[in-house]
C-alpha positions in Angstrom: 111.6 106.9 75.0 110.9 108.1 78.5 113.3 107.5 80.9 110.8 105.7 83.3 109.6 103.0 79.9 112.4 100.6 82.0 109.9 100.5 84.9 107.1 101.1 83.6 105.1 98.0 84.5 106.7 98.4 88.5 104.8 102.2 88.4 101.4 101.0 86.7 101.6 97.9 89.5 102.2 100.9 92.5 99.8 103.4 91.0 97.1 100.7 90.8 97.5 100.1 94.4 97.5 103.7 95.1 94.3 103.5 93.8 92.8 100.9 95.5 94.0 103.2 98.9 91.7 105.9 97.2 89.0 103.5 96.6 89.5 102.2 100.5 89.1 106.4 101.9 86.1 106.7 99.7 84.9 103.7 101.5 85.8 105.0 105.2 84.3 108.1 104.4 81.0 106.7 103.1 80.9 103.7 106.4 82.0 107.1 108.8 85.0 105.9 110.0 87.0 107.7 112.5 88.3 111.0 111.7 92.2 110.2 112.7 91.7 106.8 110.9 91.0 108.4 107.8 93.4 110.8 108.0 96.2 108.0 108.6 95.1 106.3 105.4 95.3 109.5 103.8 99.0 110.7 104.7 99.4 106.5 103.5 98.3 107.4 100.2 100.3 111.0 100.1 103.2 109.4 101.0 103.0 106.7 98.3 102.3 109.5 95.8 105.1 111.3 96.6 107.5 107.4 96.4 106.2 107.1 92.8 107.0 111.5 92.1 110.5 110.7 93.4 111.1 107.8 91.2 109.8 109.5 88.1 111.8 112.3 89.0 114.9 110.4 89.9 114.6 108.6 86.2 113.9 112.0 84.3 117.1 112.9 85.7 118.9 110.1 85.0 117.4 109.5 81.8 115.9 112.5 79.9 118.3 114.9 81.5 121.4 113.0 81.3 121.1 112.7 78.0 120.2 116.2 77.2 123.3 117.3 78.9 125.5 114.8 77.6 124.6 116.4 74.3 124.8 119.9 75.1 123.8 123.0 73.6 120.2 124.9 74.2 118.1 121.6 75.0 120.6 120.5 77.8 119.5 123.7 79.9 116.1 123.4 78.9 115.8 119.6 80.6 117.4 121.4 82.9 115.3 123.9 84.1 112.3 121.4 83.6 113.3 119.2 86.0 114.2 122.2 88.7 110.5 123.3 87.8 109.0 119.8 88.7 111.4 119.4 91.9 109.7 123.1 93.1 106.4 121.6 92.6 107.3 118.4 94.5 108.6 120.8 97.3 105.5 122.9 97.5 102.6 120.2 97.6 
């Protein structure tokens, strides 16, 4: 089980909205919309992105890691290590 299965219908329910924000850019783009209009929308959709990365991340760590940890030995530094992996990937995009 994956430690974000708890919320699972709460992330489908944001990422589908997330999408809809796509579909909206796609249609300011194609109706020519003001430059710094799109752009808002689009640091609006980045921003919600990076909401539904935190949470997934948050859970991993609470869930997938904790556990790991909790039961030691070569998997527990493995999660580990995973999770500081994601975090730097989060922190570069």
């Amino acid at each position: 089980m994956h430690g974000y299965s708890g919320d699972k219908q709460a992330y489908l329910t944001r990422l589908r909205r997330i999408e809809g924000q796509i579909r909206g850019l796609q249609r300011m783009v194609e109706e020519d919309a003001y430059c710094i209009d799109v752009l808002t929308q689009v640091s609006a959709a980045t921003r919600a992105l990076q909401a539904v990365a935190l949470g997934l991340l948050e859970d991993h760590i609470g869930h997938c890691v904790a556990d790991a940890v909790s039961t030691g030995g070569p998997e527990a530094q493995e999660k580990v290590k995973e999770a500081s992996a994601a975090i730097a990937r989060l922190v570069r995009s």
